[in-house]
C-alpha positions as CSV (number, residue, x, y, z in Angstrom):
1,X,0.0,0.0,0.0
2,X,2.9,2.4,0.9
3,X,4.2,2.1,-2.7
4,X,1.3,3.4,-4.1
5,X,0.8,6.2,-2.2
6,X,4.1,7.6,-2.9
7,X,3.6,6.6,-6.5
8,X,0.0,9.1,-6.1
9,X,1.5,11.3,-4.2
10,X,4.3,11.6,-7.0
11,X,1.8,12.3,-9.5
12,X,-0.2,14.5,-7.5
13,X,2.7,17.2,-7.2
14,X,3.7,16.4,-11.5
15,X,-0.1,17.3,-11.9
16,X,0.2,20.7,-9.6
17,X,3.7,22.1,-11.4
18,X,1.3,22.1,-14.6
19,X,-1.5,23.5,-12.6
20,X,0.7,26.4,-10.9
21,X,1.9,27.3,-14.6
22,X,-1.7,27.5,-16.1
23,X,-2.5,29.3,-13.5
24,X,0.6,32.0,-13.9
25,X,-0.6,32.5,-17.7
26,X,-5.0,32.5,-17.0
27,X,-6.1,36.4,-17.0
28,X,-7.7,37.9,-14.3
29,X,-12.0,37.4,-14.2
30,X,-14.2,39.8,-15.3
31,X,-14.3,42.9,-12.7
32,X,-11.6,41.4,-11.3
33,X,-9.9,43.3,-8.4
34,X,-6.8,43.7,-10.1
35,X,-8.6,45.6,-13.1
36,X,-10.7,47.5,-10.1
37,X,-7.6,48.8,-8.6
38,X,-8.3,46.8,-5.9
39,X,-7.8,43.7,-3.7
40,X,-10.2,40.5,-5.1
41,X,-13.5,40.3,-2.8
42,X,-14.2,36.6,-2.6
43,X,-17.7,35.2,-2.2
44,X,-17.6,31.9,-0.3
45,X,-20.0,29.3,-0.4
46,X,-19.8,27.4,2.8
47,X,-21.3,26.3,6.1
48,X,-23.4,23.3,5.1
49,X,-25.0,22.2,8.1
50,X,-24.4,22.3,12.1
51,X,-25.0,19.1,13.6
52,X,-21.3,18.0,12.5
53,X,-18.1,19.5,13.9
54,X,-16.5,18.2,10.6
55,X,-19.2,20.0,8.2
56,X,-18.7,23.5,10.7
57,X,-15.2,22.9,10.4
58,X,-14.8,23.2,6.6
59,X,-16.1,26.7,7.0
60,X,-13.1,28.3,9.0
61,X,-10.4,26.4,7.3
62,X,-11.3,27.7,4.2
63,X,-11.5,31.3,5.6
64,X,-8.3,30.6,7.5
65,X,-6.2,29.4,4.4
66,X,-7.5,32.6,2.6
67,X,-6.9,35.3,5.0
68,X,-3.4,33.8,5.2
69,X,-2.6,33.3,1.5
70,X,-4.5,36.1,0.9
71,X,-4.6,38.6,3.3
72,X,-5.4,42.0,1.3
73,X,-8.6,39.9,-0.2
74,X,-12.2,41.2,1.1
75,X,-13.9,37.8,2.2
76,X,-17.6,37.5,2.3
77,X,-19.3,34.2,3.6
78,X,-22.8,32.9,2.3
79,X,-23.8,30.6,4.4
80,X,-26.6,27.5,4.1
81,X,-26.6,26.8,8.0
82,X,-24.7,28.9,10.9
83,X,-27.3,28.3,13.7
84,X,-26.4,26.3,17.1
85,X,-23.8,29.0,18.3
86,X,-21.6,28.3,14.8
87,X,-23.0,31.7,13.3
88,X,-21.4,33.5,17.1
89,X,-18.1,30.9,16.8
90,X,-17.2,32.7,13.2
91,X,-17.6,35.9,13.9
92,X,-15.2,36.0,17.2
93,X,-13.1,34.4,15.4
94,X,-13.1,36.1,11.8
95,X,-14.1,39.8,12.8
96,X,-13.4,40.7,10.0
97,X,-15.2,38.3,7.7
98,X,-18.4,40.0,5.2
99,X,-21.5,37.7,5.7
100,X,-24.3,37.6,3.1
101,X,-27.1,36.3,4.8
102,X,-30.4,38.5,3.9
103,X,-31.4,38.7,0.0
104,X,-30.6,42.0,0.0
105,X,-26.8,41.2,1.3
106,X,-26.6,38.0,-1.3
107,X,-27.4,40.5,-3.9
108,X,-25.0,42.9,-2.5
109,X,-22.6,40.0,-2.3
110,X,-23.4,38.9,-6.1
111,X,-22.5,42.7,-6.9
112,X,-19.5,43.1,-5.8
113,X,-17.8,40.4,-5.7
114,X,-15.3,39.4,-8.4
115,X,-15.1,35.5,-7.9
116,X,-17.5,32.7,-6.0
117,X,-15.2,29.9,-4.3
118,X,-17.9,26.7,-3.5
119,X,-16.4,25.3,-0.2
120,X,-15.5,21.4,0.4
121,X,-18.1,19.3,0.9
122,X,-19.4,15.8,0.3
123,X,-20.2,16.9,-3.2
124,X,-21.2,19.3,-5.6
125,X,-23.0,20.5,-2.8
126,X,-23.9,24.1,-4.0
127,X,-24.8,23.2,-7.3
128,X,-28.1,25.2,-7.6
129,X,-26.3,28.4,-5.8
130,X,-23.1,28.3,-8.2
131,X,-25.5,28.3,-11.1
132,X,-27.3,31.3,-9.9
133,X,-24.2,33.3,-9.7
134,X,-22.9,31.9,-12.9
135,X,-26.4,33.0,-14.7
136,X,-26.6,36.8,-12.6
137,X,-23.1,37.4,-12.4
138,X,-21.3,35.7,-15.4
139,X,-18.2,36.1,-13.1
140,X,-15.6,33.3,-12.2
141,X,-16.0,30.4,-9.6
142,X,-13.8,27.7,-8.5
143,X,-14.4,24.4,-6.2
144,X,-12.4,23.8,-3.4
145,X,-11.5,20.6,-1.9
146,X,-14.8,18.3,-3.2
147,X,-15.7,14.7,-3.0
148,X,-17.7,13.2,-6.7
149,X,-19.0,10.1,-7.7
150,X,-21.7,11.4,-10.0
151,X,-22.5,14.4,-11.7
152,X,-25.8,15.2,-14.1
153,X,-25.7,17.1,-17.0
154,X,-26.3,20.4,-15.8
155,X,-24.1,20.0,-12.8
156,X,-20.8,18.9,-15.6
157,X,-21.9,22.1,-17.6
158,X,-21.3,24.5,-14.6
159,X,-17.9,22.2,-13.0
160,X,-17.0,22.2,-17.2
161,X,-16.9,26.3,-16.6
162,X,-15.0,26.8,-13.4
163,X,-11.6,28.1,-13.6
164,X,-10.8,25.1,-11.4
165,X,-11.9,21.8,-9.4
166,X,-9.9,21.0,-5.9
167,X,-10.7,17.2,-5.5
168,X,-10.4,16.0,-1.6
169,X,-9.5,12.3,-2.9
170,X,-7.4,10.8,-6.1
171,X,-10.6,8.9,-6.4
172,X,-13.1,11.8,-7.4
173,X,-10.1,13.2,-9.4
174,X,-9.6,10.0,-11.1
175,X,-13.8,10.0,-11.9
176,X,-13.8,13.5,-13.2
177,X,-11.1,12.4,-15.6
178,X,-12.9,9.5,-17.0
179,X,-15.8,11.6,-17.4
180,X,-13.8,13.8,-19.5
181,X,-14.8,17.3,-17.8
182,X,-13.6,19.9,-19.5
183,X,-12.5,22.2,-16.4
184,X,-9.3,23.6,-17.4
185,X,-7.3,22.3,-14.0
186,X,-8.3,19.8,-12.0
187,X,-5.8,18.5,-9.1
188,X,-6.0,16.8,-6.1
189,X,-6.4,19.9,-3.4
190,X,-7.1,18.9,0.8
191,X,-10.4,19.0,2.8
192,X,-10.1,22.9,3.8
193,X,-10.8,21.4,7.5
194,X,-7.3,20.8,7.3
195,X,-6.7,25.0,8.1
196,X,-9.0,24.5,10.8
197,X,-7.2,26.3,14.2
198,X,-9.8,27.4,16.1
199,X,-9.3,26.7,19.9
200,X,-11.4,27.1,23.3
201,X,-8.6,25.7,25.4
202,X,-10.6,27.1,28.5
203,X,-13.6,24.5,27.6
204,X,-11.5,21.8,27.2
205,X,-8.9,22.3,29.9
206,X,-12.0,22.4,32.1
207,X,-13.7,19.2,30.5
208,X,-10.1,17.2,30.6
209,X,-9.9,18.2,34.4
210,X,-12.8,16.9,35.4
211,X,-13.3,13.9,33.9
212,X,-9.1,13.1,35.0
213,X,-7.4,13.1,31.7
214,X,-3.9,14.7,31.4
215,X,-2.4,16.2,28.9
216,X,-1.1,13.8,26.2
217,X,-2.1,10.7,28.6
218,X,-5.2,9.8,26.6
219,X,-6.5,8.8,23.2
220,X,-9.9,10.0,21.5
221,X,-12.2,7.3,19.5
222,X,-15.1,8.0,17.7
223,X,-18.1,5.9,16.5
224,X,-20.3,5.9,14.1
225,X,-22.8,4.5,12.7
226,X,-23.1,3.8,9.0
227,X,-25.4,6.0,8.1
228,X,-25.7,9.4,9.7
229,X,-29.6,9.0,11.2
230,X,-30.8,12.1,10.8
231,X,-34.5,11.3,11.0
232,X,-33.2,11.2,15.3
233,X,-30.8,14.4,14.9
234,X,-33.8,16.1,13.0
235,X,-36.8,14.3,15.3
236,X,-38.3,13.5,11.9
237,X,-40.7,10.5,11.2
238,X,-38.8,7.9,9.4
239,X,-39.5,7.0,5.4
240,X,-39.3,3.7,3.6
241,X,-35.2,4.6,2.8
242,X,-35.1,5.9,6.4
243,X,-35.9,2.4,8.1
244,X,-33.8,0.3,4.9
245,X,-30.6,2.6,6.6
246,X,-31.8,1.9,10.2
247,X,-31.8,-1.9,9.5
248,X,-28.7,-1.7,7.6
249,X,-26.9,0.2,11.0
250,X,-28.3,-2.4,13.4
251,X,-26.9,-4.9,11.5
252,X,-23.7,-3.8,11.2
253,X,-23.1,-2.0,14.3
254,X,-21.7,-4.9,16.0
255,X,-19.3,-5.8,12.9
256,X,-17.8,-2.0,12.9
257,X,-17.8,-1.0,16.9
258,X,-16.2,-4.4,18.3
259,X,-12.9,-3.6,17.1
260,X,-12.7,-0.4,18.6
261,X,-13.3,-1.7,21.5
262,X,-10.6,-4.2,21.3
263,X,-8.6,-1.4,20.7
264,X,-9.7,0.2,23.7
265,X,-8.9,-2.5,25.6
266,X,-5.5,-3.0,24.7
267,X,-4.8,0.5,24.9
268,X,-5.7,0.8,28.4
269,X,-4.5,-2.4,29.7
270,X,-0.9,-2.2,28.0
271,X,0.0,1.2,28.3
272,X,-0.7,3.6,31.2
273,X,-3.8,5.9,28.7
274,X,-6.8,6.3,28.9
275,X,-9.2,6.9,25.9
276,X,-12.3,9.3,25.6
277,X,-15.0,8.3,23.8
278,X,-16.6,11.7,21.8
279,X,-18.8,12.7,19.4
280,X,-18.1,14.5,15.8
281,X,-22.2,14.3,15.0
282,X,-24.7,14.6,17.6
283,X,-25.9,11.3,17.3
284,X,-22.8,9.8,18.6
285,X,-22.5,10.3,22.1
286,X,-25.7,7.7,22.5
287,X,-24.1,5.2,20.1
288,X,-20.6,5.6,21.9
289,X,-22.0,4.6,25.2
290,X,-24.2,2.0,24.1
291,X,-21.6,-0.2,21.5
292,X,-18.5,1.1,22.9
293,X,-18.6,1.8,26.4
294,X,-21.5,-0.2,28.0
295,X,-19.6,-3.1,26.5
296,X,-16.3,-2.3,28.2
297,X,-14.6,-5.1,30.9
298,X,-14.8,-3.2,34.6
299,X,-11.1,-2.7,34.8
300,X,-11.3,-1.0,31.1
301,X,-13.8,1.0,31.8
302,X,-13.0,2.8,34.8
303,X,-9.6,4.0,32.5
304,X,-12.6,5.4,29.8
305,X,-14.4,8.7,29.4
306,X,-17.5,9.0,27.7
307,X,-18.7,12.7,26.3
308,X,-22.3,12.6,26.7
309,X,-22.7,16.4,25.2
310,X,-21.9,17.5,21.8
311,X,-19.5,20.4,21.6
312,X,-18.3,22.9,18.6
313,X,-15.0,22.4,16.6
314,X,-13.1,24.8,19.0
315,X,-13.6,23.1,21.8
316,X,-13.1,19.8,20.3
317,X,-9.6,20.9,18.2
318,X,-8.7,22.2,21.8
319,X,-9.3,18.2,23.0
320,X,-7.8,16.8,20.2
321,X,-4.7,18.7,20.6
322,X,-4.1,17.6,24.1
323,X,-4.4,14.0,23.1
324,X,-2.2,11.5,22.2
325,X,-4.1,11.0,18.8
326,X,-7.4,9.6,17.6
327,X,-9.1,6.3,16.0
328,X,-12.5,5.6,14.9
329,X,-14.8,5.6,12.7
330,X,-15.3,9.2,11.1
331,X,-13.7,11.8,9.0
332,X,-12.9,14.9,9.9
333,X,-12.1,15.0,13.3
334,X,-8.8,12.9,11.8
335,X,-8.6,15.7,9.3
336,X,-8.5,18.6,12.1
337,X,-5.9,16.9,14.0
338,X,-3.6,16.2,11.9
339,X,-3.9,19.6,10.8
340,X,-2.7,20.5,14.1
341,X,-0.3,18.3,14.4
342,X,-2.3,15.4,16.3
343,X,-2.2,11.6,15.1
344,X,-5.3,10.2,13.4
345,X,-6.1,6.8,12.2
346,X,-9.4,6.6,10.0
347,X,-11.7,3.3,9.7
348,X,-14.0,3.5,6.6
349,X,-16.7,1.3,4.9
350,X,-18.5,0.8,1.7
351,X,-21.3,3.2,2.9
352,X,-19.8,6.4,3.1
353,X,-17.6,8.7,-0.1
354,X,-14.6,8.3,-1.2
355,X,-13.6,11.3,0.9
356,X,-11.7,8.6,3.4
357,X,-9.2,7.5,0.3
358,X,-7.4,11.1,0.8
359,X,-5.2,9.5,3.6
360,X,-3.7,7.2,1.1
361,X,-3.0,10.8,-1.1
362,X,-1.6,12.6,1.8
363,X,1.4,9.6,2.7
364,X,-1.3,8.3,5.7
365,X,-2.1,5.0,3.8
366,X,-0.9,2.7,6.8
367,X,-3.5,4.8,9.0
368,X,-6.3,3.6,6.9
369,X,-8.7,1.1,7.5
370,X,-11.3,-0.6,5.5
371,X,-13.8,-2.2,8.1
372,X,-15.2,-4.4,5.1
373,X,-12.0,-6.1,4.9
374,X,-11.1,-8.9,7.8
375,X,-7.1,-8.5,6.6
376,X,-7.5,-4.6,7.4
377,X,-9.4,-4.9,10.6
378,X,-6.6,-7.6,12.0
379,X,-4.1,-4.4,11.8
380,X,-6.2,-2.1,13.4
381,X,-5.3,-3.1,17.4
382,X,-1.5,-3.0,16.4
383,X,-1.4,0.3,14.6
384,X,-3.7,2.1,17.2
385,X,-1.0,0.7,19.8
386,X,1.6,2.0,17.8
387,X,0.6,5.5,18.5
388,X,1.5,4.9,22.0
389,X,4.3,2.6,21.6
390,X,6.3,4.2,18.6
391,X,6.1,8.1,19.3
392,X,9.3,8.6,17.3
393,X,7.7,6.9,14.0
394,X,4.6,8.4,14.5
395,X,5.8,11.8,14.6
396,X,8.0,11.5,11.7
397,X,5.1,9.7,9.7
398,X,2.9,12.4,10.5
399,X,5.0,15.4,10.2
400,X,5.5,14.1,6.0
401,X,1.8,13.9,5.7
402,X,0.9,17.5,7.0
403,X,4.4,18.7,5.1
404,X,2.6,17.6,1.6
405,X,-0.8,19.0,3.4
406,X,0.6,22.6,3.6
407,X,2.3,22.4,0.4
408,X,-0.6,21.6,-1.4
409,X,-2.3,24.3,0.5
410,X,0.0,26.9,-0.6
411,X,-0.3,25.9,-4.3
412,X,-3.6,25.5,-4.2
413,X,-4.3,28.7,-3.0
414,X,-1.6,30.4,-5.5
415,X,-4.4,29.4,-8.0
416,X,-7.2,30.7,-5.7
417,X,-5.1,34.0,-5.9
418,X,-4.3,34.1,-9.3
419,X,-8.3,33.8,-10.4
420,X,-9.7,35.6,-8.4
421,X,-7.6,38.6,-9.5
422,X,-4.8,39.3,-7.0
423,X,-3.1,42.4,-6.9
């Protein structure tokens, strides 16, 4: 496996050298700032939903990664969901960040901004709104850091048009190729959780000192179901493809959960951690007790922490980053982590996008884990112990993975700059 994530990650940075000198040689958009005399004003299109840490996270790592590369660019955020406190979590930390949230402010938004950048998501997620400003506005757009493993006709006609598509995983890059899209670059470009940095150490440090975990003395795991039940998080009745997912989780809840509990286990009896069991959707702290922690040995569980509240990405990046690293079952908490430096091992199944395969693009390969595959799950117990036993290897293993992370950020965003009309 490690041979052919080097060989991917080769082509990946061949691909990018053609990409960086495209972009050197594309004009500026219409109205661009450059023309205007003036810094680029960039419309984002972000903010998805709020009952997941991971889909509130892509939000300020995209703003982060652009006030950094960018820092003389006007930044306006049109947002699908900021409720639950995230709308109050952006704007302490981004006080400078334009929001177009009225009609009146989209159209503002639509007026003067030179360039619309569609966010990272689990698709072509703002399909419908990118068309709107590509019919009212005729201006430029680009897609940052996307998962795709179908497209219709109208959505390849708009993706055909942007100046450029960010794939999150060599798989969707690989799909858009077959499909022949006609989007004049197209690259592998990370999840923009990966600039996630937001931090409410005092949260956490109070959390962590009440439930008796010590600074990197613990590791967080994370379950998950296999598919997200929303019809609970949204206390909506259930329809016909509702209860086929609901049968299709109790079957295989079992299957997926008992080998993070072996993990657990091991961890706790052969080293002196503990683990913390937390949520990244708020439908895991239930699922978390009931397959993971319920099920514990005594002597294992009184080394074991379960979250039984949902928190925001601050406070959660703030856990993470006292940790030792993090297992389980989901996406993005992994993806904030090692952003910040933290360890991360990711367990995937059939059920969910391809969006886990980016480990194997950023050098993480050994840290992935197909659940549907008995030969992958064997390794699991070993490599999770290796985060405690091998400190030295981890580090080095993932200081190369975020190296090609913030490389690819800064070229990415040299081609964010370059369309959108720098100065």
């Amino acid at each position: 496996m490690e041979n052919t994530t080097l060989v991917s990650r080769r082509q990946i940075l061949r691909d990018t050298s053609l990409g960086l000198v495209v972009a050197t040689l594309w004009p500026a958009g219409r109205l661009s700032g450059a023309e205007r005399g003036r810094p680029p004003r960039i419309l984002v299109k972000s903010s998805w939903q709020t009952v997941n840490i991971g889909d509130i996270g892509h939000t300020p790592g995209i703003i982060r990664l652009l006030n950094e590369y960018l820092p003389d660019a006007q930044i306006t955020l049109w947002p699908n969901d900021v409720r639950d406190g995230v709308e109050e979590l952006l704007r302490r930390n981004f006080p400078k960040l334009q929001w177009a949230q009225s009609a009146e402010e989209v159209r503002h938004a639509f007026a003067e901004s030179d360039f619309l950048l569609h966010g990272s998501g689990a698709s072509f997620v703002a399909e419908k709104h990118v068309a709107r400003w590509h019919k009212e506005t005729g201006k430029p757009y680009g897609i940052y850091g996307i998962t795709l493993s179908s497209v219709s006709n109208d959505a390849r006609e708009l993706l055909n048009n942007a100046r450029f598509i960010f794939f999150r995983d060599s798989d969707s890059l690989a799909f858009a190729k077959d499909q022949k899209f006609t989007c004049p670059l197209m690259e592998f470009g990370p999840d923009a959780a990966f600039g996630v940095n937001l931090r409410n150490d005092e949260a956490a440090i109070a959390f962590l000192k009440a439930r008796g975990l010590e600074e990197g003395r613990f590791l967080c795991v994370i379950p998950r179901l296999r598919y997200t039940p929303y019809w609970k998080i949204r206390n909506k009745q259930m329809t016909a493809e509702d209860q086929r997912k609901h049968a299709r989780n109790e079957g295989m809840k079992e299957h997926d959960h008992a080998p993070l509990r072996e993990a657990i286990v091991a961890v706790t009896r052969q080293s002196d951690m503990k683990v913390l069991v937390c949520p990244e959707d708020q439908s895991q702290m239930a699922i978390g007790k009931q397959m993971l922690v319920d099920l514990l040995p005594d002597d294992v569980k009184a080394k074991v922490v379960w979250r039984d509240t949902y928190w925001l990405t601050d406070e959660a990046v703030s856990t993470y980053t006292r940790s030792a690293g993090l297992f389980g079952l989901e996406m993005h908490s992994p993806i904030m982590c090692v952003g910040n430096g933290v360890p991360a091992i990711v367990c995937r199944f059939k059920e969910q996008t391809t969006k886990g395969l980016m480990w194997r693009d950023i050098g993480l390969g050994d840290w992935l884990f197909d659940m549907d595959e008995p030969s992958e799950v064997a390794r699991l117990v070993p490599t999770v112990l290796s985060l405690v036993r091998d400190p030295g290897g981890t580090k080095a293993k993932l200081a190369k993975a975020q190296e090609f992370v913030h490389r690819r950020q800064a070229q990415t965003m040299a081609i964010v700059a370059r369309s959108s009309g720098p100065t």
